[in-house]
C-alpha positions as MATLAB code, in Angstrom:
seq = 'XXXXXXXXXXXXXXXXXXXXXXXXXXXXXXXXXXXXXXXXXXXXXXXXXXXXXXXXXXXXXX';
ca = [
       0.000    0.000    0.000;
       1.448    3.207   -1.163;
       1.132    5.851    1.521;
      -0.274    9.029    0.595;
       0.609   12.823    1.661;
      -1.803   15.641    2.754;
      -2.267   17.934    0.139;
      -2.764   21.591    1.389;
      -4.826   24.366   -0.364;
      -4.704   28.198   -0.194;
      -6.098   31.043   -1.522;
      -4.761   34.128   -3.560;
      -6.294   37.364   -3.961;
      -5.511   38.050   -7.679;
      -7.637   41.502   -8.690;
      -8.629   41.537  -12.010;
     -11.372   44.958  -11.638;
     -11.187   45.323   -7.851;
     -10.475   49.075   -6.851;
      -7.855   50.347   -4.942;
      -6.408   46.462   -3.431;
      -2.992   46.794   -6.372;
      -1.474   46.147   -2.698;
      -3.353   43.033   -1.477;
      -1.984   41.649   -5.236;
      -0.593   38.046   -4.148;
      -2.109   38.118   -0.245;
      -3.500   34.679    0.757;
      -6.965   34.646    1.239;
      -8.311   33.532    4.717;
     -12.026   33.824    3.990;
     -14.726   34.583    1.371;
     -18.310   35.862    1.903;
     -21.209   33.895    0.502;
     -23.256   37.170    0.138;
     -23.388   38.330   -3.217;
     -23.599   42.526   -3.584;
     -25.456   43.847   -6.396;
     -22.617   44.703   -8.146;
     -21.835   40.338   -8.169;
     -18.781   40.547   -5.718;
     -18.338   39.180   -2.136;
     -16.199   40.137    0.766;
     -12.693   38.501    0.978;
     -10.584   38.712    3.999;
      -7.186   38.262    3.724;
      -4.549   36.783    5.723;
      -3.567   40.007    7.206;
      -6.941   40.877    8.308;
      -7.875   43.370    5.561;
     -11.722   42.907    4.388;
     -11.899   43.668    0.405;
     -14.879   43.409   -2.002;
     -14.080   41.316   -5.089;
     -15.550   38.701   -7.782;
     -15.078   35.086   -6.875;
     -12.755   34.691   -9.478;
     -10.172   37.056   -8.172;
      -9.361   34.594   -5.528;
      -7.622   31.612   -7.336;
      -5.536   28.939   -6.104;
      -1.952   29.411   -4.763;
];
């Protein structure tokens, strides 16, 4: 039996439209908001703490 490792998965905020973050570029992401605004983004929170508003598919995986 071949023994497998634990794979681990982050988060990376990667703005594509988001304004004012170009310095959250590359955070990891701790947490994202299932509330959708009107505008079709959701609150991410970064590993620092910082709350920003983006789409879901500014956080990617990294």
């Amino acid at each position: 039996m071949r023994s497998v490792e634990p794979v681990s998965v982050g988060w990376v905020f990667r703005p594509e439209c988001a304004d004012n973050v170009e310095e959250h570029v590359g955070k990891q992401v701790r947490s994202v908001g299932n509330a959708v605004d009107e505008g079709g983004r959701v609150e991410v929170v970064l590993s620092d703490g910082t709350r920003v508003r983006a789409y879901r598919r500014e956080v990617v995986p990294g």
